[in-house]
C-alpha positions as CSV (number, residue, x, y, z in Angstrom):
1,X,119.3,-39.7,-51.2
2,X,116.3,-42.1,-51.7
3,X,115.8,-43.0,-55.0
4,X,112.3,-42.4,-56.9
5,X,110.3,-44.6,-59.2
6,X,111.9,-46.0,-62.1
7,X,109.1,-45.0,-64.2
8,X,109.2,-42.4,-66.7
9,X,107.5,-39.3,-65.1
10,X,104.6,-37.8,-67.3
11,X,105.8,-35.4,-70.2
12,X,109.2,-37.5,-70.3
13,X,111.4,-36.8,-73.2
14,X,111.7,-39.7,-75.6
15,X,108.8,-41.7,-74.1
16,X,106.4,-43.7,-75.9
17,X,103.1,-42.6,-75.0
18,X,101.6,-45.8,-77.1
19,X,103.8,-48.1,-75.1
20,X,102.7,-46.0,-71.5
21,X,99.1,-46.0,-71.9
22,X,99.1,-50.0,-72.3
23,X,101.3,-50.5,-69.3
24,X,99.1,-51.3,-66.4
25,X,98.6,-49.3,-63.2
26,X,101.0,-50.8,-60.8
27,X,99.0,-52.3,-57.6
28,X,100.5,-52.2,-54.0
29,X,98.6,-53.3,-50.5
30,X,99.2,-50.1,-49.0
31,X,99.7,-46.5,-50.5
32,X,100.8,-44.0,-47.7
33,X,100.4,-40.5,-48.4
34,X,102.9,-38.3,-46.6
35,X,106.8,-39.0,-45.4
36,X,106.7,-37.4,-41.8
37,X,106.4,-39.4,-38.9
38,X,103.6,-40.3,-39.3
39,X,104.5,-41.7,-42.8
40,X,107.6,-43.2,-41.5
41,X,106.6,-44.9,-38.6
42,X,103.9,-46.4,-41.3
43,X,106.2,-47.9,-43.5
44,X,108.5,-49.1,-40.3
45,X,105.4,-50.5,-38.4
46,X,104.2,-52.4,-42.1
47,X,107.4,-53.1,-42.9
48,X,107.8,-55.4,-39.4
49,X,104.0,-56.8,-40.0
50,X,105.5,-58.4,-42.8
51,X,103.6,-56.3,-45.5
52,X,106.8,-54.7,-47.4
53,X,103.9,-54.3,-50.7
54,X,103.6,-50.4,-50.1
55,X,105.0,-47.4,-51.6
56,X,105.1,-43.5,-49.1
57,X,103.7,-40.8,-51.4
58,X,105.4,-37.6,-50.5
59,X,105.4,-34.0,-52.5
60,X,108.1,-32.6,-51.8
61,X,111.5,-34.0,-52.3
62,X,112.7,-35.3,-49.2
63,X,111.4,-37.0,-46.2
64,X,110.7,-35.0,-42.8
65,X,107.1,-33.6,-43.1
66,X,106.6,-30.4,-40.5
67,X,109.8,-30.6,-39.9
68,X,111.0,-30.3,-42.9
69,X,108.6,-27.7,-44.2
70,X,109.3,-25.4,-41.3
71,X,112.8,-24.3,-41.0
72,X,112.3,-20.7,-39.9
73,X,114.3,-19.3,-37.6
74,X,114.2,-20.6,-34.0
75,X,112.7,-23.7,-35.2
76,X,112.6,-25.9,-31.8
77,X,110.3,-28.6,-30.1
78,X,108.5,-27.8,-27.4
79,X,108.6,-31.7,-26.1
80,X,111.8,-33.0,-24.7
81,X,113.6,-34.5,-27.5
82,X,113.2,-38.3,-26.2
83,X,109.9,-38.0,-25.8
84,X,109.7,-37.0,-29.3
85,X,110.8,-39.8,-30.6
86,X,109.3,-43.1,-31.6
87,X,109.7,-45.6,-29.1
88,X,111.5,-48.4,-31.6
89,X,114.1,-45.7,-32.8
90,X,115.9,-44.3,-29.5
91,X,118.6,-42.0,-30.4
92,X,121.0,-41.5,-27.6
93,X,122.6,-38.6,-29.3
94,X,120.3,-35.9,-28.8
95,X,122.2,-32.5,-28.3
96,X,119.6,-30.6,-25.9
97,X,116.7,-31.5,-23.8
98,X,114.5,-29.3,-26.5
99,X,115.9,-30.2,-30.0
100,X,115.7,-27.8,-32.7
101,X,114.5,-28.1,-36.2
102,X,117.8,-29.1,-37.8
103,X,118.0,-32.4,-35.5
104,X,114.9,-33.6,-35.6
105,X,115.3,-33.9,-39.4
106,X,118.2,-35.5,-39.3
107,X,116.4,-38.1,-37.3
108,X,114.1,-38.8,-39.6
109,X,116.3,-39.5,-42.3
110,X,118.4,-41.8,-40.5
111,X,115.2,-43.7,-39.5
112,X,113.9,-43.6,-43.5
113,X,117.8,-45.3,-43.8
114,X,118.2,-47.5,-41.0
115,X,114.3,-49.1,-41.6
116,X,114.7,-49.7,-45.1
117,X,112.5,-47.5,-45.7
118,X,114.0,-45.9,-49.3
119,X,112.9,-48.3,-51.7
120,X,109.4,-47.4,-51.1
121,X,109.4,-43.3,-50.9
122,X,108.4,-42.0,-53.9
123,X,109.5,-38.0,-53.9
124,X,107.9,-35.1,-56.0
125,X,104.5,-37.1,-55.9
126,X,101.7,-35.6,-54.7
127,X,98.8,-37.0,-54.7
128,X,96.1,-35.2,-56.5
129,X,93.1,-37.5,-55.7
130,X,92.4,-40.7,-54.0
131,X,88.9,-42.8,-55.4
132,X,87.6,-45.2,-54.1
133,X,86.3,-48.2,-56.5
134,X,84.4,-50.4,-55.5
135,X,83.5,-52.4,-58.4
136,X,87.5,-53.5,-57.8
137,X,87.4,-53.0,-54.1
138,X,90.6,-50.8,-54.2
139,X,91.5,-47.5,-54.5
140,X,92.8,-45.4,-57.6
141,X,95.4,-43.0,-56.5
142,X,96.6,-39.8,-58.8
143,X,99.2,-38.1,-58.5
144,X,101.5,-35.8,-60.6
145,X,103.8,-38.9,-61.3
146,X,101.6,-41.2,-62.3
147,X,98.8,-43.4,-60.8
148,X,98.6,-46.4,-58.5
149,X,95.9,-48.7,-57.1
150,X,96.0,-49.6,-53.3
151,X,93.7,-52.0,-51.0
152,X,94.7,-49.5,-48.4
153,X,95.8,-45.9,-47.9
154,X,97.2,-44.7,-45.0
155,X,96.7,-40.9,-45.3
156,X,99.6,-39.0,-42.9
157,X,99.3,-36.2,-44.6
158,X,99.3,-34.6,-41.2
159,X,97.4,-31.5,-40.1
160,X,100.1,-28.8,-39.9
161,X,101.2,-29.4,-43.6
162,X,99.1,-26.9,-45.7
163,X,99.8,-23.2,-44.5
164,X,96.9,-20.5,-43.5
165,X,97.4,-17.1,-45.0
166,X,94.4,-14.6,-44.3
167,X,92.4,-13.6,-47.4
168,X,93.7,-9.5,-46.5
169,X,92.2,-6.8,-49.0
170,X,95.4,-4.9,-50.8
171,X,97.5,-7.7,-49.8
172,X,98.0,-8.9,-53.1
173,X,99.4,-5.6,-53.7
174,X,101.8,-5.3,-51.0
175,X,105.2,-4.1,-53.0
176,X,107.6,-5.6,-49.6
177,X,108.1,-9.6,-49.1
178,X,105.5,-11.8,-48.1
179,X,105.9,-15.5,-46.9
180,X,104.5,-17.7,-44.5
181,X,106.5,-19.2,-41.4
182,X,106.1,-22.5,-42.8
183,X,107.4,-21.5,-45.9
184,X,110.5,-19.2,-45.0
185,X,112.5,-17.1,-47.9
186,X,116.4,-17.5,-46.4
187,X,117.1,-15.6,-48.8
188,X,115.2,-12.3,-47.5
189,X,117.7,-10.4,-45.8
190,X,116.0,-9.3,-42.3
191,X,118.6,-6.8,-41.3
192,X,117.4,-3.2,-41.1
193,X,114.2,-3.8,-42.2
194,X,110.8,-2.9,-41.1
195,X,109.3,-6.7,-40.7
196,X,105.8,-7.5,-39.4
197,X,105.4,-10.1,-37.7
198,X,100.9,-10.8,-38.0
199,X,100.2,-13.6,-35.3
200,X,101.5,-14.8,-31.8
201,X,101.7,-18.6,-31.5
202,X,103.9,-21.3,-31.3
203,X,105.8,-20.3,-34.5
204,X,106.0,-16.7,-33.6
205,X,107.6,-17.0,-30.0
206,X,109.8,-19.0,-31.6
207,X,110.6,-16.5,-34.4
208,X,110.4,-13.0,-32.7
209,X,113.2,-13.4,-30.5
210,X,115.6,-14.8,-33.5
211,X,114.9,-12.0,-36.0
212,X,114.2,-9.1,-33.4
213,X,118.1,-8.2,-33.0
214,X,118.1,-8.3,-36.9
215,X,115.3,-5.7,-37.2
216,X,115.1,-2.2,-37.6
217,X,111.7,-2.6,-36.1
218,X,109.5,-5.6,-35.7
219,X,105.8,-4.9,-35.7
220,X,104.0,-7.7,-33.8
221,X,100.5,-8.4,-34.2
222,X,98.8,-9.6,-31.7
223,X,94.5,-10.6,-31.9
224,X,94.6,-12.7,-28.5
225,X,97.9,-12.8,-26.3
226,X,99.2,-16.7,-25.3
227,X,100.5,-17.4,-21.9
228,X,103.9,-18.3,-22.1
229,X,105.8,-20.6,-19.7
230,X,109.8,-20.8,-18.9
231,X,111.5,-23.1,-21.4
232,X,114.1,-25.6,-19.3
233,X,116.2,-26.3,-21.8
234,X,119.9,-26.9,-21.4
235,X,122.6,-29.0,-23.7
236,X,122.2,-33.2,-22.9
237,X,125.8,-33.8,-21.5
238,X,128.2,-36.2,-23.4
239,X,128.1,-38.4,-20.8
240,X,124.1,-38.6,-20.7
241,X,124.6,-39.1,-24.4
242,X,127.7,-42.3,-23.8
243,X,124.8,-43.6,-20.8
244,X,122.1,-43.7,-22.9
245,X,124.5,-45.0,-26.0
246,X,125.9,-48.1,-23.6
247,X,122.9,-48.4,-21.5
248,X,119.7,-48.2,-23.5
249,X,118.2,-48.6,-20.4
250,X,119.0,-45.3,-19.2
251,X,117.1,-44.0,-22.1
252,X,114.1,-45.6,-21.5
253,X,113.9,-44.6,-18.0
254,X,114.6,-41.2,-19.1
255,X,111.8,-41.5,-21.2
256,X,109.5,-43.3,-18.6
257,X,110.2,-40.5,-16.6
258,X,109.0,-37.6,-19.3
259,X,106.2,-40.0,-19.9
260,X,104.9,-40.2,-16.6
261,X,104.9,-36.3,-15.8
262,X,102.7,-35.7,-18.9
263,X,100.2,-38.1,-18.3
264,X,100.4,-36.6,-14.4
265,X,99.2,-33.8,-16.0
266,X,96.4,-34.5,-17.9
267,X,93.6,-34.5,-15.4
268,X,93.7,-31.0,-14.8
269,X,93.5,-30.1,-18.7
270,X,90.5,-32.6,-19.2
271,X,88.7,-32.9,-15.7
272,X,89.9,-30.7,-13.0
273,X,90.8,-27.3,-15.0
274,X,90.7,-25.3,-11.3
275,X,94.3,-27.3,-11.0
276,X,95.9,-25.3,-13.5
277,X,95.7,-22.1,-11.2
278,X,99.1,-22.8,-10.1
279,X,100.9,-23.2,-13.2
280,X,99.0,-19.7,-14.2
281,X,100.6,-18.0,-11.6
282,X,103.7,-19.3,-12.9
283,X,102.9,-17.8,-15.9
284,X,102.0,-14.3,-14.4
285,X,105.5,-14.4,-12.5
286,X,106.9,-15.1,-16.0
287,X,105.5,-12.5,-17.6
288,X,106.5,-9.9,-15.0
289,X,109.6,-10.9,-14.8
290,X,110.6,-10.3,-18.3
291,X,108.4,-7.0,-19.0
292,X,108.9,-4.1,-16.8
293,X,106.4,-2.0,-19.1
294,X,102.8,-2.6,-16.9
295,X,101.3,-1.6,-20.4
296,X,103.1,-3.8,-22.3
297,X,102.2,-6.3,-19.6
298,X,98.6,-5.8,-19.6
299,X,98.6,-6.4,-23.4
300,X,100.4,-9.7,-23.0
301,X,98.3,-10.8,-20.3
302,X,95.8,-13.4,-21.0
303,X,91.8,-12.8,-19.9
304,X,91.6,-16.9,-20.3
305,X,92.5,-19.4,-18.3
306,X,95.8,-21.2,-18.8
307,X,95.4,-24.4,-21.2
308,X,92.9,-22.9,-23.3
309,X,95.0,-22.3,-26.3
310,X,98.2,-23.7,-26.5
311,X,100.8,-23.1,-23.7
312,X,104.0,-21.7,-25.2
313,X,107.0,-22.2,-23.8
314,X,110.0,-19.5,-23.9
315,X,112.8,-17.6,-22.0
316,X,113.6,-14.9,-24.8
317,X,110.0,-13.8,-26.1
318,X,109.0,-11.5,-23.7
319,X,112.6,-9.5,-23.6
320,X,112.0,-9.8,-27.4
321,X,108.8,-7.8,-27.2
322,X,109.5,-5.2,-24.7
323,X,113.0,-4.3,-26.7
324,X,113.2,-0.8,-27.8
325,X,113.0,-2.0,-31.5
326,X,109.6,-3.7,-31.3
327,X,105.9,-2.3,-30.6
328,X,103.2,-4.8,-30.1
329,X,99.7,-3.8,-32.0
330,X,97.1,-5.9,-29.8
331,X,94.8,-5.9,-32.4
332,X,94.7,-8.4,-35.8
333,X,95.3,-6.9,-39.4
334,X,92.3,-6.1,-41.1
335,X,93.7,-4.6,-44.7
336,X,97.2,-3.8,-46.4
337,X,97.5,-0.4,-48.2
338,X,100.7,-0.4,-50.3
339,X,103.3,-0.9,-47.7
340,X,100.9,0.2,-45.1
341,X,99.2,-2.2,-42.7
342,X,95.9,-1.1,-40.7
343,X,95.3,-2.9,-37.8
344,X,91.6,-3.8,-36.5
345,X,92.0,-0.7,-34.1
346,X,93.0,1.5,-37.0
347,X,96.3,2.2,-36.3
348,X,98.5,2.3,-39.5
349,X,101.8,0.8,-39.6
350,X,104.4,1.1,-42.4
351,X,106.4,-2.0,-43.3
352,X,108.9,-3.6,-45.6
353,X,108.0,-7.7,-44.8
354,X,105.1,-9.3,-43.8
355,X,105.8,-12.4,-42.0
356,X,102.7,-14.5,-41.2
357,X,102.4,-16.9,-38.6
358,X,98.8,-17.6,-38.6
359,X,98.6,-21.5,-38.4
360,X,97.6,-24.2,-40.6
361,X,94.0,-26.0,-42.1
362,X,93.7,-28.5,-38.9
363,X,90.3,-28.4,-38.8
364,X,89.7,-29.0,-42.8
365,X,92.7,-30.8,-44.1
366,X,92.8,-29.9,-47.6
367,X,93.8,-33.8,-48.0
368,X,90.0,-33.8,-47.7
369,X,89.0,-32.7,-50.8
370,X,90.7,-35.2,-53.0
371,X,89.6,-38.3,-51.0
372,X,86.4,-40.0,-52.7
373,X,84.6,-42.7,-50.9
374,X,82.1,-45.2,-51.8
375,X,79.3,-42.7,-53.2
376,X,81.7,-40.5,-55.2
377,X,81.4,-37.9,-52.3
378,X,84.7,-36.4,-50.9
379,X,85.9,-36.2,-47.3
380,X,86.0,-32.7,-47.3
381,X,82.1,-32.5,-48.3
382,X,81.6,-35.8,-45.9
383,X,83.5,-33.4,-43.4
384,X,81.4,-30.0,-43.9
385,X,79.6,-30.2,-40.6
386,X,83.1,-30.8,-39.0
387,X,85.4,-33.7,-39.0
388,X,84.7,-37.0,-37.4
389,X,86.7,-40.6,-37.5
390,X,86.0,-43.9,-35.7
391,X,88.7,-43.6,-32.4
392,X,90.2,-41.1,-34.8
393,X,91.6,-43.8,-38.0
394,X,88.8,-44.3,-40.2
395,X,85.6,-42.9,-41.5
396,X,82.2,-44.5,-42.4
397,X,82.0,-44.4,-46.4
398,X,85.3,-44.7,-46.6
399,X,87.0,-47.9,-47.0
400,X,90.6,-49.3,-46.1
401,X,90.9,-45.7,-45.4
402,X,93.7,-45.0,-42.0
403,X,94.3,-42.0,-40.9
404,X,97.7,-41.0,-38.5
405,X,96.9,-37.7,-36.5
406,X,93.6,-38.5,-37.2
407,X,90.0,-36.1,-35.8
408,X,90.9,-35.4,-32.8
409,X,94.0,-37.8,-31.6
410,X,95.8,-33.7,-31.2
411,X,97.7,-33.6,-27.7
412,X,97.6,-30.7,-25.5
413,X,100.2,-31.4,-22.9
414,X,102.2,-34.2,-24.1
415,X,103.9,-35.9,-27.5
416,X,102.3,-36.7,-30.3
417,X,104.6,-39.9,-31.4
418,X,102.9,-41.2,-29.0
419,X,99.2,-41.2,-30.2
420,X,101.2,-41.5,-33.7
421,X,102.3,-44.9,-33.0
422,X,99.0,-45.9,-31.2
423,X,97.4,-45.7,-34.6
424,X,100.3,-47.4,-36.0
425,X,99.3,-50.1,-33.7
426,X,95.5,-49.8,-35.0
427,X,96.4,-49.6,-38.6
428,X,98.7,-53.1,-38.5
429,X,96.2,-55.1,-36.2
430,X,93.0,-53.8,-38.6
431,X,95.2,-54.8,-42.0
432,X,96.6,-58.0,-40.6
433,X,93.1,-59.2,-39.1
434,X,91.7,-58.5,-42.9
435,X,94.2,-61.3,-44.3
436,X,93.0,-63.7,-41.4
437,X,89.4,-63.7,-41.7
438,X,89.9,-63.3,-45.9
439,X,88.2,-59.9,-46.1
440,X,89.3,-57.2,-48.3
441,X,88.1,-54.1,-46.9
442,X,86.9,-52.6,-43.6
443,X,84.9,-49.5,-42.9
444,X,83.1,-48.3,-39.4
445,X,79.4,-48.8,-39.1
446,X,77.8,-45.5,-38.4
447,X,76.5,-46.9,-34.9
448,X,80.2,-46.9,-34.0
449,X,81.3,-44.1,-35.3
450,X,78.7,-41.8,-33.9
451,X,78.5,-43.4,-30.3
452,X,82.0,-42.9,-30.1
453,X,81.8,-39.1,-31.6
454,X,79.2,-38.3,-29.1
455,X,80.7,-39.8,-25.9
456,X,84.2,-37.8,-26.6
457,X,82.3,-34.9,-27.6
458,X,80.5,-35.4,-23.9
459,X,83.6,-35.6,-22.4
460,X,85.1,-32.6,-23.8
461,X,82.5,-30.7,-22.7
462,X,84.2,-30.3,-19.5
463,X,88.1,-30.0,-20.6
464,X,89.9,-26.7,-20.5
465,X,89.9,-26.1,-24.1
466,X,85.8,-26.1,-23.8
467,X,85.4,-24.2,-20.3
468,X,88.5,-22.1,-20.1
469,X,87.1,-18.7,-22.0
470,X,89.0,-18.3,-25.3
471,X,88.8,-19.6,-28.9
472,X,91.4,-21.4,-30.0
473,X,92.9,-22.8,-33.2
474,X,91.2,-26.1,-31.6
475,X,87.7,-25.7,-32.5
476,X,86.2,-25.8,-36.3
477,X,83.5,-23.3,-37.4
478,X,80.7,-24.5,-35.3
479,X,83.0,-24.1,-32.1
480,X,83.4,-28.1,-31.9
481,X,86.7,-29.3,-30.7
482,X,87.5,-31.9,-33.7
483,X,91.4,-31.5,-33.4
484,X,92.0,-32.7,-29.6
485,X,91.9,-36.2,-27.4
486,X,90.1,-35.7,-24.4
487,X,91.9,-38.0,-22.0
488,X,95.7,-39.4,-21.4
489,X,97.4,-41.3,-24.2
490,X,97.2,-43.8,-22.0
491,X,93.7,-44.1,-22.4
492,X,94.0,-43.8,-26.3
493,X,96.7,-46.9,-26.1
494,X,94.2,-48.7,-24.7
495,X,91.4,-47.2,-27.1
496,X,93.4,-48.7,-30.4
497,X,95.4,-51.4,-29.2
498,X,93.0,-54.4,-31.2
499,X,90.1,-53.7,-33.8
500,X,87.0,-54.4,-32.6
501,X,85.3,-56.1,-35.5
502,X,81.8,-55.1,-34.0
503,X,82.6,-51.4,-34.7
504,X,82.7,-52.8,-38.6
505,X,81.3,-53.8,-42.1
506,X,83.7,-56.4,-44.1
507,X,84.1,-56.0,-47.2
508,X,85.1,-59.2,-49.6
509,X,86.6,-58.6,-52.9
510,X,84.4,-59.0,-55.8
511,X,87.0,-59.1,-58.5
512,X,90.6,-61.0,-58.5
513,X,93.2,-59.8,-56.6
514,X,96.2,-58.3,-58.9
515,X,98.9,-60.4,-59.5
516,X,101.7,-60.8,-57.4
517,X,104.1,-59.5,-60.8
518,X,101.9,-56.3,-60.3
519,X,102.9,-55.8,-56.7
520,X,106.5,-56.1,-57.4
521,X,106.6,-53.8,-60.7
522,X,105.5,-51.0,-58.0
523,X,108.3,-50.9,-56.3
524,X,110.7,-51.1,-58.5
């Protein structure tokens, strides 16, 4: 396991608080905030740009971000596994085309080991707020295990780490089990009971048909129904796996190949939406073929067009919902009395769990509101009119400030280590260009950041998400899409490959640097 900081955590026995309050804040270049892959790939990409001065915050007590937090059952990615991958750490052992939870993990530990990457995680630190100072031209960084000053932080906190619970009256007082998908209770035992399931996402198709044999009934509900696609998955053969092992080069072509389909794809999702009238029918044979019920099949059956909201992918959820055992409420829950649930429609539905799998804060990170920039002012109150980054990494008012998974960098279609390791590639070249030109600090100009706000608000205008006729998870209160990229990640490659110092103000430091000593007692 990865070790953490040497230094006494707060509330220590036997420490000397005399002796603690003169020690000085250790000082690192970079601070990352979060150990997922977004984190990872930070410390791997910083690590090879010769910067090896940074530590990875992380909260919880082991690496693996999403995939960590979400072990639920069914747990799978919806991207072929080496897709979902980064592109420097190919792992030719994959066990299916679609990995599951469990494997994808176990990944990311072995890249944390193989990258050298344990010296600088620092577990059960969360950071509590991030200030900017910039009478020191740094920032402060809390957190519950002590504090550290940074000329950078990378925040990849990511947006599906903080879970979404609706504010239900009477839920409080719900006498059954309550818990989140992101945050499942193993030790609930499913069998027998009467479970509701209140949502019908990714998370959910995943989850219904694993617990749904289990169940003495499974109550699903259901506000607005997904379309659902076949899921080709199958197990990677061992000699696919001994190929790719011996000839790396098969990988990549497998890869290439994934790649290439994807970004095929994109123009009917962002230009041509009329293309996608194909793969709907696919989805409308899908859905027949696996509910025989045309009741049950009208409720399932989208009134959008296909692309809208997420595309879900799945050969057991539709037998899952037309099983004897389950009854789909096409309405949302509106209020819990004792162990009843009333749906919008008013029907009443007695339970004995309540399992929610209503999503995440993507569209106002709570990372948000402990983030101070120049002013004083937060991100999150910076953010109230919705959120908004310079090519999706950093915000005016905010310096040395890089965000991975950024305002709208989300994929619709395609893998997301690929955009993650675009704005690796923005982050290294913006902190390396810094220590050229002698600057300390870097932060958009507000001409940049709003031309290039405006043009890929323009351009999403036409996209499925904005023209296909639902509301998705996608779009913040105003109805703006802050969360997607409206083009191939191609095109957003290209977009972050260099810093374009036009697009920015330099800042120079205005007090002297720390010394080298501090650096080092960080990571120790």
């Amino acid at each position: 396991m990865a070790s953490t900081s040497k230094r006494p955590s707060p509330g220590a026995p036997g420490r000397d608080s005399r002796a603690e309050a003169a020690r000085p804040v250790p000082h690192v270049r970079v601070a990352v905030i979060g150990s997922g892959f977004g984190g990872l790939g930070a410390g791997v990409r910083l690590r090879r740009a010769g910067i090896t001065d940074f530590v990875i915050l992380e909260r919880a007590d082991s690496v693996g971000g999403t995939w960590r937090d979400n072990s639920y059952p069914g747990c799978a990615c919806d991207v072929p596994s080496h897709l979902y991958s980064f592109s420097f750490a190919p792992n030719p052992d994959w066990p299916r085309s679609f990995s599951g939870q469990p494997d994808i993990r176990a990944y990311l530990e072995k890249v944390a080991d193989v990258f050298g990457l344990r010296p600088h995680l620092r577990f059960d630190t969360e950071v509590t707020e991030a200030r900017w100072e910039a009478e020191h031209t740094r920032w402060r960084v809390t957190t519950t295990a002590g504090e550290w000053t940074a000329d950078a932080v990378v925040s990849a906190a990511g947006p599906l780490a903080d879970p979404q619970i609706p504010d239900l009256p009477g839920l409080d007082a719900f006498p059954g089990k309550v818990f989140h998908s992101s945050r499942w209770d193993h030790d609930y035992d499913l069998a027998g009971r009467r479970i509701a399931m209140v949502g019908t996402g990714a998370s959910a198709a995943q989850i219904i048909p694993s617990i749904q044999p289990k169940a003495g009934k499974l109550t699903v509900f259901q506000r607005t129904p997904a379309w659902v696609l076949p899921r080709r998955d199958r197990e990677i053969t061992e000699i696919e796996k001994w190929l790719h092992g011996r000839l790396p080069v098969t990988a990549k072509l497998r890869r290439g190949a994934l790649f290439a389909l994807r970004e095929l794809q994109v123009d009917a999702f962002v230009r041509r939406p009329g293309l996608l009238k194909i793969v709907q029918q696919l989805a409308e044979r899908h859905i027949a073929q696996g509910v025989a019920d045309p009741a049950l099949r009208a409720k399932l059956t989208p009134d959008y067009r296909i692309g809208c909201k997420r595309i879900l992918l799945s050969n057991t959820y539709y037998p899952a919902l037309a099983a004897a055992n389950t009854e789909v409420v096409a309405s949302g829950l509106r209020e819990v009395r004792g162990s009843t649930l009333v749906a919008a429609d008013g029907s009443e539905h007695e339970v004995d769990a309540i399992v929610f799998g209503t999503g995440f804060h993507v569209t106002d990170m709570p990372i948000g509101a402990r983030v101070f920039g120049v002013d004083g002012t937060s991100l999150a109150e910076h953010w109230k009119d919705g959120m908004e980054a310079l090519r999706g990494s950093t915000v005016r008012g905010f310096p040395n400030l890089f965000f991975v998974i950024g305002p709208n960098t989300g994929l619709g279609n395609s893998s997301m280590i690929l955009m993650i390791e675009s704005q690796l590639n923005y982050l290294v070249d913006a902190l390396t260009t810094l220590g050229s030109i002698g600057a300390t600090a870097m932060q958009p100009t507000e001409r940049a950041q709003r031309h290039w706000n405006l043009e890929l608000q323009h351009r999403m205008d036409r996209t499925v998400w904005t023209t296909g006729g639902c509301r998705s998870w996608y779009l913040d209160p105003s109805g703006r899409n802050t969360v997607l990229w409206p083009g191939s990640t191609t095109a957003f490659r290209r977009a972050t490959r260099k810093v374009d110092l036009g697009e920015y103000e330099l800042i120079m430091r205005t007090t002297p640097a720390p010394r080298p000593a501090e650096a080092e007692e960080a990571l120790a």
